[in-house]
Rosetta silent file (secondary structure, phi, psi, omega in degrees, C-alpha in Angstrom):
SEQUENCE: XXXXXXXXXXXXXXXXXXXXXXXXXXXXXXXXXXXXXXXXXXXXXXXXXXXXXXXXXXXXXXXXXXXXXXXXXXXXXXXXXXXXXXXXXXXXXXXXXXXXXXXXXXXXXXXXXXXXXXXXXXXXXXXXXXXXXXXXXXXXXXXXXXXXXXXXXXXXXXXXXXXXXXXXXXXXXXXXXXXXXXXXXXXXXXXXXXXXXXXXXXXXXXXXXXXXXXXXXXXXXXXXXXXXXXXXXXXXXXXXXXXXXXXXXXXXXXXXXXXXXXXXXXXXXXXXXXXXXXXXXXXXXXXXXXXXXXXXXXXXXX
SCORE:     score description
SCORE:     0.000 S_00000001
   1 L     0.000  126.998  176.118    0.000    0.000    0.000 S_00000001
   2 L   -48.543  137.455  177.605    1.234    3.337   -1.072 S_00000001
   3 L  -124.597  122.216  175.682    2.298    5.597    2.119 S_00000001
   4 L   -87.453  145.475  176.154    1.777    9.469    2.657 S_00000001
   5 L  -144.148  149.438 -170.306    3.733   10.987    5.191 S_00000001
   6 L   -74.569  168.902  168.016    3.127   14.394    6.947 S_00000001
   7 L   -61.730  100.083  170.147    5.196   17.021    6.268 S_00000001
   8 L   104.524   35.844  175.984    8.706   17.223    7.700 S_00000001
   9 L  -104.497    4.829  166.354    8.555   13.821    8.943 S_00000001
  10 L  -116.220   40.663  176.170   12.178   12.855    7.419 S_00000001
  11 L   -26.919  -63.619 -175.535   13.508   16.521    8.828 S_00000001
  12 L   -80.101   -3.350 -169.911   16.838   14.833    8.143 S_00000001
  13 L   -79.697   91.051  167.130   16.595   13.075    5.169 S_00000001
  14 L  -110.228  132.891 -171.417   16.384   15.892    2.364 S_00000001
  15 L   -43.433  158.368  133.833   15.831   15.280   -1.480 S_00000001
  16 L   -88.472  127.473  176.208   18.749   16.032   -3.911 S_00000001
  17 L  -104.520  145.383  148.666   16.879   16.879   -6.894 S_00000001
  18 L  -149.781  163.259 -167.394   18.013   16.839  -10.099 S_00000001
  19 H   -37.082  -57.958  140.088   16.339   17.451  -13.803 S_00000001
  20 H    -1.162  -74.908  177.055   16.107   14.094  -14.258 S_00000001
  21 H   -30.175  -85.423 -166.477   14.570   13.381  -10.856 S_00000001
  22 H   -48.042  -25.276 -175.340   11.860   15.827  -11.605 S_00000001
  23 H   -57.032  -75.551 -172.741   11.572   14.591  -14.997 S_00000001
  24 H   -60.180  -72.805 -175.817   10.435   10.977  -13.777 S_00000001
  25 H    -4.589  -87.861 -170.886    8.256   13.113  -11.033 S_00000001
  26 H   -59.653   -1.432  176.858    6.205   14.819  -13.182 S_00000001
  27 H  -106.847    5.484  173.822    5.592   11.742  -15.327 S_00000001
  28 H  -123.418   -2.810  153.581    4.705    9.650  -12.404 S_00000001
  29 L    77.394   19.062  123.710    3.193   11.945  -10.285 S_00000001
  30 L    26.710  102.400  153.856    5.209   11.606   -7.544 S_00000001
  31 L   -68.018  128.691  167.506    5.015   13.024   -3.908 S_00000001
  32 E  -145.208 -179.653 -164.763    8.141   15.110   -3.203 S_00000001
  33 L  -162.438  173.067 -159.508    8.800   17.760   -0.431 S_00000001
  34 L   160.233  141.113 -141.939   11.112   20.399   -0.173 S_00000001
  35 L  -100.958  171.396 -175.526   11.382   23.197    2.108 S_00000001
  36 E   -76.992  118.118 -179.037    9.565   26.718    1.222 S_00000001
  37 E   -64.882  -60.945 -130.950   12.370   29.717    0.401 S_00000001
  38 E   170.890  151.060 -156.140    9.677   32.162    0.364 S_00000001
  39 E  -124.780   92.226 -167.175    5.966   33.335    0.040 S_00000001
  40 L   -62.509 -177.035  162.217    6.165   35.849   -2.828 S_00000001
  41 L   -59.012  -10.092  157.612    3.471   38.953   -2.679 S_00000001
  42 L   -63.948  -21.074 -178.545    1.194   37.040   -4.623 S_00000001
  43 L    66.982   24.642  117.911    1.021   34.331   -1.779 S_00000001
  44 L   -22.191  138.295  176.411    3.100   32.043   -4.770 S_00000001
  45 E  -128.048  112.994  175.597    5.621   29.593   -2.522 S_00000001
  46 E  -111.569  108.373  174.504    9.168   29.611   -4.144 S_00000001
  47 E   -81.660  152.085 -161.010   10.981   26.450   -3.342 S_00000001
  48 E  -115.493   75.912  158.971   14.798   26.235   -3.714 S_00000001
  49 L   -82.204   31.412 -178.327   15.157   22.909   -5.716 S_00000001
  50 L    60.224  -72.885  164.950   18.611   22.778   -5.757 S_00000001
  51 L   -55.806  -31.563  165.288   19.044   22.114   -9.690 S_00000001
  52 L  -159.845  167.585  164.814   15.801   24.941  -10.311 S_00000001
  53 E   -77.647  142.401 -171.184   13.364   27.146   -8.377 S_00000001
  54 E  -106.975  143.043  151.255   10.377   25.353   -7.585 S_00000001
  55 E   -96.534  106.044 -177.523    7.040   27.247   -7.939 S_00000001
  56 E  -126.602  117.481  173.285    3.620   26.618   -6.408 S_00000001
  57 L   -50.954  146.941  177.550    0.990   28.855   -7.851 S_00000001
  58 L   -75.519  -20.713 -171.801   -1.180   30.444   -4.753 S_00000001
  59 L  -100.856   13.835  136.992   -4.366   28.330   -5.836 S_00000001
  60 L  -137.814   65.012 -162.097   -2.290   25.458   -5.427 S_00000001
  61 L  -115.377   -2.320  162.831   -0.686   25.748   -2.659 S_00000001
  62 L  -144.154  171.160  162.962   -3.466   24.052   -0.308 S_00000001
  63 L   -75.904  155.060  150.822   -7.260   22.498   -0.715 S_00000001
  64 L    97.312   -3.094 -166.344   -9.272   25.128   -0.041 S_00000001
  65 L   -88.007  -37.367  164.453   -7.748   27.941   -0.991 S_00000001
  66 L   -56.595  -21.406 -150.858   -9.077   28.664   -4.532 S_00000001
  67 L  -104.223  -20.015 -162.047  -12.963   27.975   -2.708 S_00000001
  68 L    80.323    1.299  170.422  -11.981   30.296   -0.043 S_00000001
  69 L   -51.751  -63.233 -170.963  -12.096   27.815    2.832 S_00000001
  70 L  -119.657  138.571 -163.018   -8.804   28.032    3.700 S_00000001
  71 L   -62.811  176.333  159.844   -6.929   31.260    4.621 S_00000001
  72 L   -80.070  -30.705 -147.818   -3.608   32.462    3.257 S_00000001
  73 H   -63.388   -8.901 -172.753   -2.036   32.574    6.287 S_00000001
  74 H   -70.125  -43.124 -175.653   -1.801   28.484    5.475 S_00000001
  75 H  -104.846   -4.051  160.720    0.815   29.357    3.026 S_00000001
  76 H   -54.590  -35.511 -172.920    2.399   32.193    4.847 S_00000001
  77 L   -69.726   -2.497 -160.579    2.832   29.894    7.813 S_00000001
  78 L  -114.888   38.142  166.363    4.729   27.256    5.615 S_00000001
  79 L   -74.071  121.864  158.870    7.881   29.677    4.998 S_00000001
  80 L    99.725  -18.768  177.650   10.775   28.335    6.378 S_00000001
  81 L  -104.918  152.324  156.665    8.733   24.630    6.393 S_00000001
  82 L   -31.607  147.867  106.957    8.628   21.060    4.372 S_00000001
  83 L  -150.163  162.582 -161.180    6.276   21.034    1.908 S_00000001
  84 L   -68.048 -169.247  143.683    4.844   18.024   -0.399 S_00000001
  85 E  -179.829  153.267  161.498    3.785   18.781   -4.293 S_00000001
  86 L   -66.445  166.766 -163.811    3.136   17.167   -6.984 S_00000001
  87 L  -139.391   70.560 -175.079    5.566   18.232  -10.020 S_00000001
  88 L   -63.890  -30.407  169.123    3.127   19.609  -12.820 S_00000001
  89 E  -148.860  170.135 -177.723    5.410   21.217  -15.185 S_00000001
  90 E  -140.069  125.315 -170.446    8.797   21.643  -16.043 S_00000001
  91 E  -123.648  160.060  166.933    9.371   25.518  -18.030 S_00000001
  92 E  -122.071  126.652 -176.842   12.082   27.532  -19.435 S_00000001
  93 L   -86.374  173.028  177.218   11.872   31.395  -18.156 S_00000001
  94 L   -61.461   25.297  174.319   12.945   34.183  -20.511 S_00000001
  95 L  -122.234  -44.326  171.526   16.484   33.841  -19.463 S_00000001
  96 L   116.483   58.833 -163.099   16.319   30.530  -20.757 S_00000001
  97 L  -132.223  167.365 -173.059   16.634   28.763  -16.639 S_00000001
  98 E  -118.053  144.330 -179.628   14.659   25.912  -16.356 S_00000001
  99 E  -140.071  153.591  171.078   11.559   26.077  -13.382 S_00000001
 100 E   -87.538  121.076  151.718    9.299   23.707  -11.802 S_00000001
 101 E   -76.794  143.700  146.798    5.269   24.202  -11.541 S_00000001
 102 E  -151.096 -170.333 -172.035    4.369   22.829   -9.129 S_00000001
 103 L  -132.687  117.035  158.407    1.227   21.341   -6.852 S_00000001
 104 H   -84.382   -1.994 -161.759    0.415   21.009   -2.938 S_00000001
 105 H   -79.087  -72.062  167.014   -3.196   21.023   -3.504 S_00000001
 106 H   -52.358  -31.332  154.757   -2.846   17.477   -5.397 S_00000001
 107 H   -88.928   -9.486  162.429   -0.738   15.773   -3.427 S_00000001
 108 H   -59.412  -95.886 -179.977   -2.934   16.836   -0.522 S_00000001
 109 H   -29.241  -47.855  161.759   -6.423   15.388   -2.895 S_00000001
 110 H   -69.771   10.789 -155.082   -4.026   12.246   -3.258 S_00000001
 111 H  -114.450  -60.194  166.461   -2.924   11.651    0.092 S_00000001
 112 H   -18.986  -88.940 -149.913   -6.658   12.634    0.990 S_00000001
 113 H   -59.841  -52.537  167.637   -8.959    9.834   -1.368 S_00000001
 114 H   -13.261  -75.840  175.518   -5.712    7.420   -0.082 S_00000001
 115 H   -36.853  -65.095 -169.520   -6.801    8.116    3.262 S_00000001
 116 H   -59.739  -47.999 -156.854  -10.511    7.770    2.589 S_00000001
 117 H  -115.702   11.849 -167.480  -10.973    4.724    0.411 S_00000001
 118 H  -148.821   10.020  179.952   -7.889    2.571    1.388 S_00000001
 119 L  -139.164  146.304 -159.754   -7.986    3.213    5.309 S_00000001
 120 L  -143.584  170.860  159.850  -10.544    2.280    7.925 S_00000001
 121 L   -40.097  154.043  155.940  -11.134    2.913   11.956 S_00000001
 122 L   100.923  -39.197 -170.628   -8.923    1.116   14.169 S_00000001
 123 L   -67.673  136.273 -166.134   -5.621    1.849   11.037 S_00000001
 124 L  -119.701  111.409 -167.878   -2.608    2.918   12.842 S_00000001
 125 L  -127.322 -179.004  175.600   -0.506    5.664   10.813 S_00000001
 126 L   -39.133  174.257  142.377    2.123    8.837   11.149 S_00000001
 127 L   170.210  161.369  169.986    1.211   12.118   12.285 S_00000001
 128 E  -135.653  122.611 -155.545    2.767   14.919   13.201 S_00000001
 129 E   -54.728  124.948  163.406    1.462   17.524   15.975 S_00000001
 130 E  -110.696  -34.784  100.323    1.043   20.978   14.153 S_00000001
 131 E   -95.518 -178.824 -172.372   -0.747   22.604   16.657 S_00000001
 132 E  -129.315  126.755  171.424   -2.001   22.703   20.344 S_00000001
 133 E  -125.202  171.542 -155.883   -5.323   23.833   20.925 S_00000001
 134 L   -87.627   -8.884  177.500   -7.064   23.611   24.970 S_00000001
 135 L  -112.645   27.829 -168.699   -9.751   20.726   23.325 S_00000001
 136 E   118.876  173.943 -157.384   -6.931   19.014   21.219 S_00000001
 137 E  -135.218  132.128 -165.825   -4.032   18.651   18.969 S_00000001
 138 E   -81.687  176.492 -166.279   -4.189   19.309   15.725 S_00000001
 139 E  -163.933  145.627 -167.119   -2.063   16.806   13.672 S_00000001
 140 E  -110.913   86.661 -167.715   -0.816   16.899   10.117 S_00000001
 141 E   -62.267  -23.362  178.291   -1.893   12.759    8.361 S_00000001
 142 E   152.402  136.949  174.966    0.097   12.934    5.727 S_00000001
 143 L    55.272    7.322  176.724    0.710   16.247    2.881 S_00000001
 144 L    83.088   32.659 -179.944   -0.458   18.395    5.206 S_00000001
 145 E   -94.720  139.565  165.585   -4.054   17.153    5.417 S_00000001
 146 E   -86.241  113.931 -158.431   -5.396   18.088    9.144 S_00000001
 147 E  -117.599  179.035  178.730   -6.797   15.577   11.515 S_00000001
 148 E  -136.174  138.240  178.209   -7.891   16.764   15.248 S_00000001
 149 E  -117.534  131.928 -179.234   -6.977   14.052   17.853 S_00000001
 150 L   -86.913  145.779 -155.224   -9.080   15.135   20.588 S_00000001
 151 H   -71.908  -57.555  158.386   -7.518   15.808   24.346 S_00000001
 152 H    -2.845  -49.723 -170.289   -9.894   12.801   25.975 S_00000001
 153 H  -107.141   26.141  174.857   -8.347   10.650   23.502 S_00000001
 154 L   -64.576  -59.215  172.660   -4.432   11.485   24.275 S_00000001
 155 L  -156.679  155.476  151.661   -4.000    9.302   27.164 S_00000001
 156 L   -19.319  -83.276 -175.040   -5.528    7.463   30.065 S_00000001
 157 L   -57.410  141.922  119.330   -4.227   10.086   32.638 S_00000001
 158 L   -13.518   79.372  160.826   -5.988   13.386   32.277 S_00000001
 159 L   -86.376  165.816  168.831   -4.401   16.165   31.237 S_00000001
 160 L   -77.312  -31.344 -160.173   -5.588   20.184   31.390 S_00000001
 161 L  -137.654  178.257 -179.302   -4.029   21.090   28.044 S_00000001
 162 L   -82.001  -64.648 -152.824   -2.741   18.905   25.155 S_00000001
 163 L   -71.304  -14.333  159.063    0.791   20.780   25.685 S_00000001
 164 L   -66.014  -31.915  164.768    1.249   18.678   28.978 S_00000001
 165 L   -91.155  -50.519  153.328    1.854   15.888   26.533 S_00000001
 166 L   -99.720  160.204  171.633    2.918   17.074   23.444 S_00000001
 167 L  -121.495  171.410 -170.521    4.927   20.000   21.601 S_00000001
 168 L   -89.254  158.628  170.109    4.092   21.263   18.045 S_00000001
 169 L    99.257  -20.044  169.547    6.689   19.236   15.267 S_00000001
 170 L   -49.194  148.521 -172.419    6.368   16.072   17.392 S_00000001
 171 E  -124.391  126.844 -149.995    6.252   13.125   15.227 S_00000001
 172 L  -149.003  158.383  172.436    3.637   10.565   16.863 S_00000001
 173 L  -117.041  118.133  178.332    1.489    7.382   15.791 S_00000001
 174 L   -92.518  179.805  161.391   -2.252    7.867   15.773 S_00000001
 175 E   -97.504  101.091  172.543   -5.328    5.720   15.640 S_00000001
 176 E   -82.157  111.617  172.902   -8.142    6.659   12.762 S_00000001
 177 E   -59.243  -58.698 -155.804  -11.186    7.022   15.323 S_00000001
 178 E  -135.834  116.169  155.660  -13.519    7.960   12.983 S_00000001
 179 E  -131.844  119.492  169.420  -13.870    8.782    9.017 S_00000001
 180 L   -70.025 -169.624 -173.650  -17.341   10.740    8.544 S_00000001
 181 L   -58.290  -30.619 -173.173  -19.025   10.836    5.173 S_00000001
 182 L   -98.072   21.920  172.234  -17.576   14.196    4.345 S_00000001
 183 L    86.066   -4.020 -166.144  -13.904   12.622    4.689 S_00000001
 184 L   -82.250  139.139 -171.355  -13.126   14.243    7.876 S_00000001
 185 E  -113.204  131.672  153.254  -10.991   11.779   10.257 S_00000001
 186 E  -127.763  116.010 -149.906  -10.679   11.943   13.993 S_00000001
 187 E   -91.833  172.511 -172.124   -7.815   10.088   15.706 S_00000001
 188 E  -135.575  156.080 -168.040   -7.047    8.417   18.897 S_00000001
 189 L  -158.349  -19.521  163.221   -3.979    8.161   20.141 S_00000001
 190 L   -60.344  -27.206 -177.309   -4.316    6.408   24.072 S_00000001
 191 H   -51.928  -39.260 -165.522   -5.054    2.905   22.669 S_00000001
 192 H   -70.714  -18.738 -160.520   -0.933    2.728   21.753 S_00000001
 193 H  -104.898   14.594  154.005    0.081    3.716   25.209 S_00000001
 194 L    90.794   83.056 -162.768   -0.322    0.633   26.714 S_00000001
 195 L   -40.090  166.443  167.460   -3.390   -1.220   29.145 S_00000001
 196 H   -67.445   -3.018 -177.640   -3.361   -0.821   33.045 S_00000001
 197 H  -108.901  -12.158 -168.827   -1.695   -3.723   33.598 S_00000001
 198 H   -96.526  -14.862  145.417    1.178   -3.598   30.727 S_00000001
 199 H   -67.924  -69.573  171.517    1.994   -0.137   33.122 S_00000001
 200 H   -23.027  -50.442 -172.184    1.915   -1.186   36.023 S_00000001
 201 L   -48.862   -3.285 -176.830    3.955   -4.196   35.296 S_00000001
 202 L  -103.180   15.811 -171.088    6.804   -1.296   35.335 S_00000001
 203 L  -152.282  163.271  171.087    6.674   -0.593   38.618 S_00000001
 204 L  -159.655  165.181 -149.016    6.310   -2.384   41.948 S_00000001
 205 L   -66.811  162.554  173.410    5.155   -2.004   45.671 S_00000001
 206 L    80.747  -11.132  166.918    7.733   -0.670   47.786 S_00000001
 207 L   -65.660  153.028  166.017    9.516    1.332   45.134 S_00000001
 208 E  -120.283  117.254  178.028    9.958    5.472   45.156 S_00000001
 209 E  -110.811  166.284  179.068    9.231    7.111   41.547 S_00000001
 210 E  -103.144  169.427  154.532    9.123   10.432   40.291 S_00000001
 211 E  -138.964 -176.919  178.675    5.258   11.683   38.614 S_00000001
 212 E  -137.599  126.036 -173.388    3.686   14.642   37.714 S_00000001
 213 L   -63.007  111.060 -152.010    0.409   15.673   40.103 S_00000001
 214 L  -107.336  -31.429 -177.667   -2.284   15.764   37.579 S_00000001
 215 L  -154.377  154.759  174.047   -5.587   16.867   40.167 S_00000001
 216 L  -117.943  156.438  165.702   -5.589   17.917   43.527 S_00000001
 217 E  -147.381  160.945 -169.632   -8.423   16.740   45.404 S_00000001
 218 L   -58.163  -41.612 -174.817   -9.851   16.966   49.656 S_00000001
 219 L   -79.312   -6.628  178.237   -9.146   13.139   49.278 S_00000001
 220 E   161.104 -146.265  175.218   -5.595   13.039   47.976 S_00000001
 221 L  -165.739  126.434 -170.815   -4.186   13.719   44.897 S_00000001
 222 L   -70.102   96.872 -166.383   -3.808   11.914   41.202 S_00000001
 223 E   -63.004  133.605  162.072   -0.185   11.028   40.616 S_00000001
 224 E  -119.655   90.752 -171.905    0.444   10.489   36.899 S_00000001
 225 L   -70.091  -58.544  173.173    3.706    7.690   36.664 S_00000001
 226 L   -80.825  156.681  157.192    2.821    6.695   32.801 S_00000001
 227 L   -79.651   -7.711  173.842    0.556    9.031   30.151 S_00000001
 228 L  -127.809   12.508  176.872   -1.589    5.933   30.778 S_00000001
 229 L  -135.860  132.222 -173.474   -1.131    5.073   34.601 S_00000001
 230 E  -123.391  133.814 -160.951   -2.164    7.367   37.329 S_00000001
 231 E  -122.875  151.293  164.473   -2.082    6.473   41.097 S_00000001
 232 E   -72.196  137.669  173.773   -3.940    7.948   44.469 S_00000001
 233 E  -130.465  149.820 -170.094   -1.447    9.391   46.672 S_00000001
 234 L   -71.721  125.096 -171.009   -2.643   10.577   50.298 S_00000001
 235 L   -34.459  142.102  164.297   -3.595   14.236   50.920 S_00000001
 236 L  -146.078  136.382 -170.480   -0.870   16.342   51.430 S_00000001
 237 L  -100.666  162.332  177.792   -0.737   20.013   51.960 S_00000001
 238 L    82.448   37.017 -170.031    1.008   22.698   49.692 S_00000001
 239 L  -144.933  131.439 -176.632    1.548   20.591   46.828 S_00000001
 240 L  -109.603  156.722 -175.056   -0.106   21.793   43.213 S_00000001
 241 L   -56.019  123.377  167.236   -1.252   20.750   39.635 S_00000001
 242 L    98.359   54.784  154.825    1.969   20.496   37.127 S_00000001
 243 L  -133.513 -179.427 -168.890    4.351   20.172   39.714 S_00000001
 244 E  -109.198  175.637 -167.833    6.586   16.875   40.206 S_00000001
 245 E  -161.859  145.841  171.748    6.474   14.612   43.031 S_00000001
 246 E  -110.825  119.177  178.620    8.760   11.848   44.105 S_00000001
 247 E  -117.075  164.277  142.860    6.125    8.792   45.359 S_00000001
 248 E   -89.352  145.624  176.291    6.157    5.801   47.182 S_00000001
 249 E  -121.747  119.215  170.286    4.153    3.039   46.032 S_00000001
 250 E   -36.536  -60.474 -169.952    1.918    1.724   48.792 S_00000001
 251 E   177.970  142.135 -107.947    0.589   -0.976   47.095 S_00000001
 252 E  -158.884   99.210  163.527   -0.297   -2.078   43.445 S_00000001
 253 E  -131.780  130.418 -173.251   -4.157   -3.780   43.144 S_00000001
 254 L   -60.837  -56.422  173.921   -5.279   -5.289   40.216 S_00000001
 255 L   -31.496  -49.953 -168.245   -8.703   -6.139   41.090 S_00000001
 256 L  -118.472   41.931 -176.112   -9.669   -2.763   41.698 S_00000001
 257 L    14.849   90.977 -164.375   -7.211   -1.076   38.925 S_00000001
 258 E  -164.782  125.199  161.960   -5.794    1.050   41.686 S_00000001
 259 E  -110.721  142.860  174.538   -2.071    2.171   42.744 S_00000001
 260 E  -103.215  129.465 -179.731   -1.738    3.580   46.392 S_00000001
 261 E  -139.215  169.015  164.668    0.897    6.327   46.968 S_00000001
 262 E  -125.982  151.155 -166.950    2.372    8.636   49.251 S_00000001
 263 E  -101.194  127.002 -160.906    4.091   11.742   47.990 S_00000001
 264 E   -95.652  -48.222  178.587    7.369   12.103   49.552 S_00000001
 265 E  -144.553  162.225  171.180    8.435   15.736   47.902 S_00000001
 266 E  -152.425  158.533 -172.904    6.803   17.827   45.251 S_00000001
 267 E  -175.441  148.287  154.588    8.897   20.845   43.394 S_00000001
 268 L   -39.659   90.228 -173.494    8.525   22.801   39.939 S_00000001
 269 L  -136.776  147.181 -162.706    9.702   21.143   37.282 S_00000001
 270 L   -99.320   -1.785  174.214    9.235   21.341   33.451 S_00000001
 271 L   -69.837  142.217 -159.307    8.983   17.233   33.704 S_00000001
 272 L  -152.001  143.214  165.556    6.425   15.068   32.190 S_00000001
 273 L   -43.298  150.678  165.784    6.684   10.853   31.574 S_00000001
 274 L   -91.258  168.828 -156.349    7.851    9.851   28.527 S_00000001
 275 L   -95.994  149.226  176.097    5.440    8.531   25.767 S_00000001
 276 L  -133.844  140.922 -148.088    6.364    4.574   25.409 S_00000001
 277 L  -131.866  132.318 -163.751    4.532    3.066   22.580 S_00000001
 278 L  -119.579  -46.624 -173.717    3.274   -0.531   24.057 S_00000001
 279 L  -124.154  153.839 -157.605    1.818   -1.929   20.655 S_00000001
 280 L  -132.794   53.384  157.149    3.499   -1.517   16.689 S_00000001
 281 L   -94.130 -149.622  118.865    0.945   -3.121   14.677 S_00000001
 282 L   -57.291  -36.024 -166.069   -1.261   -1.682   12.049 S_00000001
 283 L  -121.073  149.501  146.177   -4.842   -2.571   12.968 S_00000001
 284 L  -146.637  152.103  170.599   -6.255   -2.607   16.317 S_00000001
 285 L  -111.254  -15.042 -173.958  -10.040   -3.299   16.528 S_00000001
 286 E  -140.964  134.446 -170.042  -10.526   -3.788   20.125 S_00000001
 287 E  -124.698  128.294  163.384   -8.565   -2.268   23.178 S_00000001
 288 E  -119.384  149.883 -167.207   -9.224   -3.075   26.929 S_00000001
 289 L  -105.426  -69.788 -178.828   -7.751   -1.077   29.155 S_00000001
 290 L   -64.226  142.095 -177.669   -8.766   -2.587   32.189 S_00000001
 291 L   -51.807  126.890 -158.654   -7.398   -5.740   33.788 S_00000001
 292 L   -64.358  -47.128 -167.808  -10.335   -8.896   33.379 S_00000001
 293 L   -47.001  -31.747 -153.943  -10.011   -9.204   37.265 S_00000001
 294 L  -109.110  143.701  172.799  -11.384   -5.652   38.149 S_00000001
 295 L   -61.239  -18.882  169.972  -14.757   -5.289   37.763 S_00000001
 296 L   -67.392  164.264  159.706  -14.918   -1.849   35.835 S_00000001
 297 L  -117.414  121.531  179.737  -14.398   -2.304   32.112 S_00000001
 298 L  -130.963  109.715 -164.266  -12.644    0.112   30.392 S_00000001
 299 E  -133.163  179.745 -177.742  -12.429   -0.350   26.281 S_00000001
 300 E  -152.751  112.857 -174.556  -12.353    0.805   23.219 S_00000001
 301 E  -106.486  126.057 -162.420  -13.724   -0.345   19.713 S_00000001
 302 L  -133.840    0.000    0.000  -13.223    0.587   16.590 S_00000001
């Protein structure tokens, strides 16, 4: 199966171009990337193809942009950034230099009907975080097509903001949650991060860990060890959300998916768990979270 990749997801790996190259490009229609030089006054994107100047006409430099959907500011923002295209023409200017047309709009609409007709819920692909908004993180699927993985479906533990987990430019493996009718996809991204018991299994009673205090509450306060395992630790005073705490672990029970902790210290810290990736397949259709022993059920279907 043919594979789309977001934008900038081989930061080091950059094309060498040469006539040639493009030459087989444009007759095979080819996804290539390259980064943008410049956003002429026209809102035109002049790529630096090493061998010629690359062009992308402003009404194809995203979907939406000829229709009015989408803003300019989509190609202003991509200065200085990857971006895919398609390779539409190959010209000689009135100096007699050789130039590229080219198109992001079409390798977007190919990346796109890819997605849609050859992908299904449950398919586990690329993404790369583009922005952070306070209800989710926006994520770039491949060519710069925009999916929204919603903050619910980040991790197990609870976060306040997306940006406790992620930064923008991370390069991360989603979940397709959902594709409605009208092509729009929404991802998942907790399923990957591993059931309560494949965390746990990383830690054991009698140990002292670091976390990051995720809620305070009059009964204690929710310890976050994992992005998908979070423990009670016993009321303590003076100790606040986003700060880091060194725990003891009380005691580890499956039955009632539950770690008991006491917080030893808490301090200010820019520290957050690291993301660990538990399963590498392609498909998943069904996720349980919870251990079969404890009576809640906590799942996921797709």
């Amino acid at each position: 199966m043919k594979e789309y990749y977001p934008e900038g997801w081989f930061s080091e790996d950059k094309n060498t171009f040469t006539p040639t190259l493009l030459s087989q490009a444009l007759q095979s229609e080819s996804v290539l990337e390259a980064d943008v030089l410049m956003c002429d006054s026209d809102h035109n994107l002049i790529l630096n193809l090493g061998c010629m100047k690359g062009i992308i006409p402003r009404e194809e430099g995203a979907i939406g942009i000829l229709e009015g959907t989408t803003r300019d500011i989509a190609l202003i923002s991509r200065v200085g950034r990857p971006v895919s295209f398609i390779v539409d023409d190959i010209k000689t200017d009135n100096k007699g230099a050789l130039y590229a047309l080219l198109s992001r709009k079409k390798a977007q609409l190919y990346c796109k009907e890819h997605l849609i007709n050859n992908r299904k819920p449950g398919d586990i692909i690329n993404a790369k975080i583009t922005h952070l908004e306070s209800f989710g993180a926006f994520c770039d699927i491949g060519c710069g097509n925009i999916a929204l993985l919603p903050i619910d479906s980040v991790s197990v533990s609870r976060i306040s903001h997306p940006k406790d987990r992620f930064k923008t430019g991370d390069n991360i493996r989603v979940i397709i949650k959902d594709i409605s009718p009208d092509g729009k996809i929404t991802l998942s991204h907790k399923e990957l991060l591993g059931t309560w018991e494949e965390n746990s299994g990383l830690f054991s009673q009698g140990q002292t860990v670091t976390g990051v205090i995720r809620s305070v509450e009059e009964y204690g306060a929710f310890v976050e060890l994992t992005p998908n395992l979070a423990g009670l630790a016993e009321p303590k005073p003076d100790i606040f959300i986003g700060q880091q705490a060194s725990v003891y672990i009380k005691s580890i029970i499956p039955e009632k998916m539950k770690i008991k902790l006491i917080i030893i210290d808490n301090f200010d810290s820019n520290y957050t768990p690291k993301i660990k990736y538990f399963y590498n397949g392609e498909n998943i259709s069904r996720w349980q979270y919870s251990p079969e022993e404890c009576y809640k059920k906590i799942y996921s279907v797709f």
